[in-house]
C-alpha positions as CSV (number, residue, x, y, z in Angstrom):
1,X,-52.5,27.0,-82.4
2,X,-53.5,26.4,-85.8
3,X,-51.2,29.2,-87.2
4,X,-48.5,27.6,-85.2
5,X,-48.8,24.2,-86.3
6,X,-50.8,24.3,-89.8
7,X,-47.3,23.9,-91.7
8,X,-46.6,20.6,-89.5
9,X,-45.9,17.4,-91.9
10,X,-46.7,15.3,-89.1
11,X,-50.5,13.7,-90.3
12,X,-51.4,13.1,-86.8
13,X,-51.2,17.1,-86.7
14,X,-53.4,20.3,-86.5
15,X,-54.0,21.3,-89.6
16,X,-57.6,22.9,-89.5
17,X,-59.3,25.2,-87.4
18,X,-61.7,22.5,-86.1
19,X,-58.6,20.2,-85.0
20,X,-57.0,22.9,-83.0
21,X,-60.2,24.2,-81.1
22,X,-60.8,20.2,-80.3
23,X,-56.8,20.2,-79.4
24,X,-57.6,23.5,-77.3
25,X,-60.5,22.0,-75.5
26,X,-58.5,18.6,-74.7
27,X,-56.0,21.0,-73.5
28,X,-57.9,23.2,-70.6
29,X,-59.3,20.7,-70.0
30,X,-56.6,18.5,-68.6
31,X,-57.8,15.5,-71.2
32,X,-54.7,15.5,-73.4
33,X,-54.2,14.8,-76.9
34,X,-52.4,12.3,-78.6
35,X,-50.7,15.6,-80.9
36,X,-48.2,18.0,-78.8
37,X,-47.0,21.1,-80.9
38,X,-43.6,21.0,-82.6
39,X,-42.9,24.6,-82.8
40,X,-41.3,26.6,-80.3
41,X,-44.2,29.0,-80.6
42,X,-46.9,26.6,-80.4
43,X,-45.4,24.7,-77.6
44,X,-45.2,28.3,-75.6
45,X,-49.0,28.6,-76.6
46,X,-49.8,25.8,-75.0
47,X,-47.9,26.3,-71.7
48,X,-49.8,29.6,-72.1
49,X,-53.4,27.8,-72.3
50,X,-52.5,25.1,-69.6
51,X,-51.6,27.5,-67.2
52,X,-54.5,29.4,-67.9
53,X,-56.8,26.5,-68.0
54,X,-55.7,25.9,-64.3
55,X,-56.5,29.3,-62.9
56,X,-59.6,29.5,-64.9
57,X,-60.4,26.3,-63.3
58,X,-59.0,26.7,-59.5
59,X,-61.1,30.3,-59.9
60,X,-64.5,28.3,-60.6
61,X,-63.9,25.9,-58.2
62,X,-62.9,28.9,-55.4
63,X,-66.1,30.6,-55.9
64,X,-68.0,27.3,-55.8
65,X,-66.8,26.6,-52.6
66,X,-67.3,30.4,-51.1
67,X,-71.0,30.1,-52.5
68,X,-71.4,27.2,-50.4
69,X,-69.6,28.4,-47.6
70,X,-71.3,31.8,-47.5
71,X,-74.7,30.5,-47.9
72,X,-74.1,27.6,-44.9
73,X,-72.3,31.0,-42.7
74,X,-75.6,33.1,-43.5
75,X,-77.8,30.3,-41.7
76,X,-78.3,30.7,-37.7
77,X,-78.7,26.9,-37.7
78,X,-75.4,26.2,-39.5
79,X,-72.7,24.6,-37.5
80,X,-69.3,26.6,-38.2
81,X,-66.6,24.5,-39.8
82,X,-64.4,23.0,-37.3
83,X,-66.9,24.0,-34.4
84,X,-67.2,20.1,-33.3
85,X,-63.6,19.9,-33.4
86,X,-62.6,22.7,-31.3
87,X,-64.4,21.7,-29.0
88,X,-63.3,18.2,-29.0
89,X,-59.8,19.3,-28.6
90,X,-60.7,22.0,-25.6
91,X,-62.5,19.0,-23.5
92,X,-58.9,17.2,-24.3
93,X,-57.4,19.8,-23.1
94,X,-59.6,20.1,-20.0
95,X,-59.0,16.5,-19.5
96,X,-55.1,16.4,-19.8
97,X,-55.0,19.5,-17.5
98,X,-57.2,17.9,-15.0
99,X,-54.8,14.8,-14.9
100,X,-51.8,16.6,-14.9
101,X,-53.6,18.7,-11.7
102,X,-53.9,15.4,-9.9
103,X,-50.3,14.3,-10.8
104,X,-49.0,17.1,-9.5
105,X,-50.6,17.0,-6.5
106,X,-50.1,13.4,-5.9
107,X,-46.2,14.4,-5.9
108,X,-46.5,17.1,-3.7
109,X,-48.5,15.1,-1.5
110,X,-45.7,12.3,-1.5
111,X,-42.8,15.0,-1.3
112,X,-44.6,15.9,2.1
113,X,-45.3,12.2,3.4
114,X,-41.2,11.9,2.5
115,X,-40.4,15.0,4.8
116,X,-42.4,13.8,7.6
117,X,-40.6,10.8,8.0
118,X,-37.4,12.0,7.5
119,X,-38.2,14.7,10.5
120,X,-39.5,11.7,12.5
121,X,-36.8,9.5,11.9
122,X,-34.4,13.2,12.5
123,X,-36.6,13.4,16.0
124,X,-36.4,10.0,16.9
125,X,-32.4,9.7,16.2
126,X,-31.9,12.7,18.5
C-alpha cells in the first residue's frame, strides 16, 4: 500500500511504511481507518486484503469450531447436536399421528352409525 499511496498529498495519508502496516492491520481486521486509498491500484489492493482478511478469518473460525466439534463427537458421553431435537420432533410426530389415528376412526365410526340408520329407516319404510 505504501508504494501505492506514498505520492498522495492528502496529509491524512500513508506515507510511511509504519502508517500502511497500521492501515493494513485496521484493514483485515474489519476496524477501518479514517484514510481510504486514492489510487486505482491501491484501492484494488485493498479489495485484495479485505477479501483476504475474510477468508483468512472465516478459515480460523471453521477450524475453531471443527476442533470443538470433533473433540465433543470423540466423547461417548457427548450428546450429538440436534439429538434432543430430533427427538422432540419424532414424539410430535408420534403424537399428531396418534390423533389423526383417532380422528379417522371417529369418522369411520360415524360413517357407520349414519349407514345403520339409513338401513333402518330403508327397513322400516318398506
Amino acid at each position: 500500500m505504501y508504494a501505492f499511496e506514498n505520492s498522495v498529498p492528502d496529509p491524512t495519508g500513508i506515507h510511511d511504511y509504519a502508517n500502511a502496516l497500521w492501515w493494513t492491520a485496521m484493514l483485515m481486521t474489519t476496524m477501518g481507518s479514517a484514510y481510504w486509498p486514492e489510487t486505482a491500484a491501491g484501492r484494488v489492493l485493498c479489495v485484495l486484503l479485505a477479501l483476504y482478511a475474510f477468508a483468512v478469518f472465516g478459515y480460523l473460525t471453521a477450524t475453531l469450531a471443527s476442533f470443538f466439534i470433533d473433540r465433543d463427537a470423540s466423547r461417548d458421553d457427548a450428546a450429538v447436536a440436534g439429538a434432543a431435537d430430533v427427538k422432540e420432533l419424532r414424539n410430535e410426530i408420534a403424537a399428531l399421528s396418534a390423533m389423526m389415528r383417532n380422528e379417522r376412526e371417529q369418522q369411520d365410526e360415524g360413517k357407520r352409525h349414519a349407514e345403520q340408520i339409513q338401513d333402518d329407516r330403508a327397513h322400516m319404510w318398506s
